[in-house]
C-alpha positions in Angstrom: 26.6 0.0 14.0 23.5 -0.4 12.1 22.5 -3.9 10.7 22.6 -3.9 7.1 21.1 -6.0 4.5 23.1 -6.0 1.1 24.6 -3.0 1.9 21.2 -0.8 3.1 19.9 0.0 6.4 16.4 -0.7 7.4 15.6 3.4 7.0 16.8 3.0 3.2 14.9 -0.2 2.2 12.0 1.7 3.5 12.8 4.7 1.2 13.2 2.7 -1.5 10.0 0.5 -0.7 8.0 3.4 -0.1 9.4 5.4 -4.2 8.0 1.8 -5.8 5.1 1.5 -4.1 4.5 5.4 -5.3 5.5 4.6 -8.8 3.4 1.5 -8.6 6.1 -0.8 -9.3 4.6 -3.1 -6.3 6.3 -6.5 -6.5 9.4 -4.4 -6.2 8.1 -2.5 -3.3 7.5 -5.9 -1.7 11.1 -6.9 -2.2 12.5 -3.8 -0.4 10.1 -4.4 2.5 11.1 -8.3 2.9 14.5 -6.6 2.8 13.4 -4.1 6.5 11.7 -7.6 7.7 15.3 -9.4 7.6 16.2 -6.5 9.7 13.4 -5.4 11.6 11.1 -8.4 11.6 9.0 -6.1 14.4 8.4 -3.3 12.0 3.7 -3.3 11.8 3.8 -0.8 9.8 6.0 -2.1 7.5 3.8 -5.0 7.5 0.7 -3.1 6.8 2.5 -1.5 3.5 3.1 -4.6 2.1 -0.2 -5.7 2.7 -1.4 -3.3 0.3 1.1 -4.0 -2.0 -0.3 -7.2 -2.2 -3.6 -5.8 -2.5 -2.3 -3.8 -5.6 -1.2 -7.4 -6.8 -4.7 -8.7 -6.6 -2.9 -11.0 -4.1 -5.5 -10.6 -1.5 -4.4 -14.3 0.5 -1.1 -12.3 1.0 -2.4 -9.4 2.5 -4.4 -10.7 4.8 -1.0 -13.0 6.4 1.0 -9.5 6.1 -2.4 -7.1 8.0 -2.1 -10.2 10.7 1.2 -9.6 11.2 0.8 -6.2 11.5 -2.1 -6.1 14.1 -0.3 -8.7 16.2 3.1 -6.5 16.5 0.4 -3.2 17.1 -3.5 -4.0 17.8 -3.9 -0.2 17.7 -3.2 0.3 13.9 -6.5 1.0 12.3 -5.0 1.2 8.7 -4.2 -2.4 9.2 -7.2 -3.6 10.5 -9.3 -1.5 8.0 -7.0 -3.3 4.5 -7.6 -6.4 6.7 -11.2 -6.1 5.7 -10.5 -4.4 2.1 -9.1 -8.0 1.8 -11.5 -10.0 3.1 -14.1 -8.5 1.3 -12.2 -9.2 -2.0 -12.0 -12.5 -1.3 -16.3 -12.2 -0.6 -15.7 -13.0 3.4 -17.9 -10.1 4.3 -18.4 -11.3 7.7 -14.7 -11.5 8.5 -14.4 -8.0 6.5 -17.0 -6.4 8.8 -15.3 -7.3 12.0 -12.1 -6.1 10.7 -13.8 -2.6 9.7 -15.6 -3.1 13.2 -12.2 -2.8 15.1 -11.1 0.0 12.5 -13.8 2.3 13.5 -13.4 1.4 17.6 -10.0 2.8 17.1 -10.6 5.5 15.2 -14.4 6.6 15.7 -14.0 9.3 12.8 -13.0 7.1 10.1 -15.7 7.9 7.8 -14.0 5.8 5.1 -14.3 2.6 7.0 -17.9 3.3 7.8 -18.9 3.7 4.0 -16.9 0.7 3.2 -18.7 -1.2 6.1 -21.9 -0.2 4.4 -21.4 -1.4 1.4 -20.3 -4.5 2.8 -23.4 -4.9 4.8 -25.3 -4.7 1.5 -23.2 -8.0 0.3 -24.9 -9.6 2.5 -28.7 -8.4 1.8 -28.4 -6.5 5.4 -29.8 -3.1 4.6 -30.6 -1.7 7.7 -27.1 -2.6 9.4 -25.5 -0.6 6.0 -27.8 2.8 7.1 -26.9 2.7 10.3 -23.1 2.7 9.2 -23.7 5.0 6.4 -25.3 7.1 9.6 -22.4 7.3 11.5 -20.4 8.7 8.8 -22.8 11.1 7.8 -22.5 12.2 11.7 -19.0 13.3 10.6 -19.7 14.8 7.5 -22.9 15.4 6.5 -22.9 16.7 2.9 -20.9 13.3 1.6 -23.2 12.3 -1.8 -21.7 9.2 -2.0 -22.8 8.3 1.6 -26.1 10.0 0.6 -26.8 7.7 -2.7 -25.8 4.7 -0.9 -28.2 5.3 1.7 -30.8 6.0 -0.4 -30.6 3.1 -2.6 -30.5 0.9 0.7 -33.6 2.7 1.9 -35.3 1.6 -1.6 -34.2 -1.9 -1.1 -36.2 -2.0 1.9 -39.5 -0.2 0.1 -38.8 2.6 1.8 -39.5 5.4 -0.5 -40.4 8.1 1.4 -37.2 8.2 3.6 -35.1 7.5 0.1 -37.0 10.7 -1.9 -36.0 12.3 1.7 -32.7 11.5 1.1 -32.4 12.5 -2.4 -33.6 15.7 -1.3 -30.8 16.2 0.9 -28.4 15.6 -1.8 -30.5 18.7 -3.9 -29.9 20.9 -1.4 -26.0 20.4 -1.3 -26.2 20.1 -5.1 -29.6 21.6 -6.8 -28.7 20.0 -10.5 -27.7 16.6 -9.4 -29.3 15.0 -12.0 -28.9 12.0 -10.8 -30.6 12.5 -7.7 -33.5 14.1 -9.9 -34.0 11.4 -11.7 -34.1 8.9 -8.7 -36.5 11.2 -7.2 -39.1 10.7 -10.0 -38.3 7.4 -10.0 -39.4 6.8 -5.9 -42.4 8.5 -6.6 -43.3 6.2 -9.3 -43.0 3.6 -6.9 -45.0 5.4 -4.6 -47.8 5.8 -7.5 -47.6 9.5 -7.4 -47.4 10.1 -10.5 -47.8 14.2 -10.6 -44.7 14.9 -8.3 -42.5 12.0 -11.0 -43.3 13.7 -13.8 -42.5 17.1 -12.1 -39.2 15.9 -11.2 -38.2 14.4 -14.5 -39.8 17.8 -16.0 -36.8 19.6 -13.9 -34.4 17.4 -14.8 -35.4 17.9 -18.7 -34.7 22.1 -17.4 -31.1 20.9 -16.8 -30.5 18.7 -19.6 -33.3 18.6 -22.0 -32.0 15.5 -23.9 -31.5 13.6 -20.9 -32.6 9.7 -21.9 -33.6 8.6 -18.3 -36.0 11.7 -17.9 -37.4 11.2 -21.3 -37.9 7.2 -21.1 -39.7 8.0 -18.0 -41.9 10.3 -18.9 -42.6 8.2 -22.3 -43.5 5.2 -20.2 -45.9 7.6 -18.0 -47.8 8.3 -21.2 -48.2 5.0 -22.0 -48.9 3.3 -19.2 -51.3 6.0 -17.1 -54.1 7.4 -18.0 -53.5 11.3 -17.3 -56.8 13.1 -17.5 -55.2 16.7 -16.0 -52.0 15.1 -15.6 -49.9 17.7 -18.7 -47.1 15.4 -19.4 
């Protein structure tokens, strides 16, 4: 016979856990899966779902105790190991949320989620180059990711790299040609670079897609300010 708790088996606490976390009624999630813990005290991934319940709670001390739990009962579950370091990171323990991400991606070497997040987190601690070379690895697994692409740029700009950020930029215009954004930052790199022909040409296409775009404008207002153009037509 099946062990019950107030009149539920594990299988139905976990039911029941599972329609409030979807309905985002969390602490009442949590209470269903204290509830399969009674029962099944064993059950990691159980432990990893209240983890991020707690997470959803802003209760980030929590999580970390119940992604513990969960990586002790299976060292194998990336999804714990990878909120373990959501948490941490929360909580501004980047180093602690690195390593966590670290054993994420040994586990699961296609995980281009955790290798964004490590990234970023690499950035929290003003280490630029470590973030590109995660952002990298993702971007071996799916190339056209923007998001990946921006990061990695900006990162490359932190380091006065301009040239590789434009190149980057770039990429992102090829997967999407009126990415303003991208246009923009462009422009901007080469202002850095002091080529001031090829910035006002970008902001100039940007003004194609959206001629009352402020960013493109401001630039190009500055320009004529603050250079003297002689053939430059601005």
């Amino acid at each position: 016979m099946q062990k019950k708790v107030d009149n539920k088996t594990s299988l139905e606490w976990i039911e029941l856990g599972n329609r409030y976390f979807k309905l985002g009624h969390f602490q009442k999630a949590i209470e269903s899966y204290e509830k399969v813990i009674k029962i099944d005290p064993n059950n990691s991934v159980v432990w990893s779902n209240m983890g991020v319940a707690y997470e959803n709670l802003k209760n980030y001390e929590k999580e970390i105790e119940c992604c513990k739990m969960a990586i002790r009962l299976d060292p194998q579950d990336n999804w714990a190991w990878y909120n373990l370091g959501v948490a941490y990171g929360k909580l501004g323990k980047y180093q602690k949320g690195i390593e966590s991400y670290e054993q994420a991606v040994n586990i699961d070497p296609r995980d281009t989620t955790t290798f964004f997040n490590m990234g970023l987190m690499y950035t929290k601690i003003g280490n630029y180059i470590k973030a590109i070379e995660s952002w990298e690895k993702a971007l071996e697994i799916n190339p056209k990711d923007i998001k990946i692409l921006f990061n990695m740029a900006l990162a490359y700009t932190k380091l006065a790299k301009d040239k590789k950020a434009i190149e980057i930029y770039e990429k992102i215009i090829d997967i999407d040609p009126e990415n303003i954004i991208a246009r923009n930052k462009i422009g901007i790199s080469y202002l850095n670079l002091e080529n001031i022909k090829n910035a006002i040409e970008n902001f100039k296409i940007v003004l194609k897609i959206d001629q009352k775009n402020h960013m493109a404008l401001d630039y190009l207002k500055r320009i004529k300010q603050n250079y003297k153009s002689g053939n430059i037509d601005i």
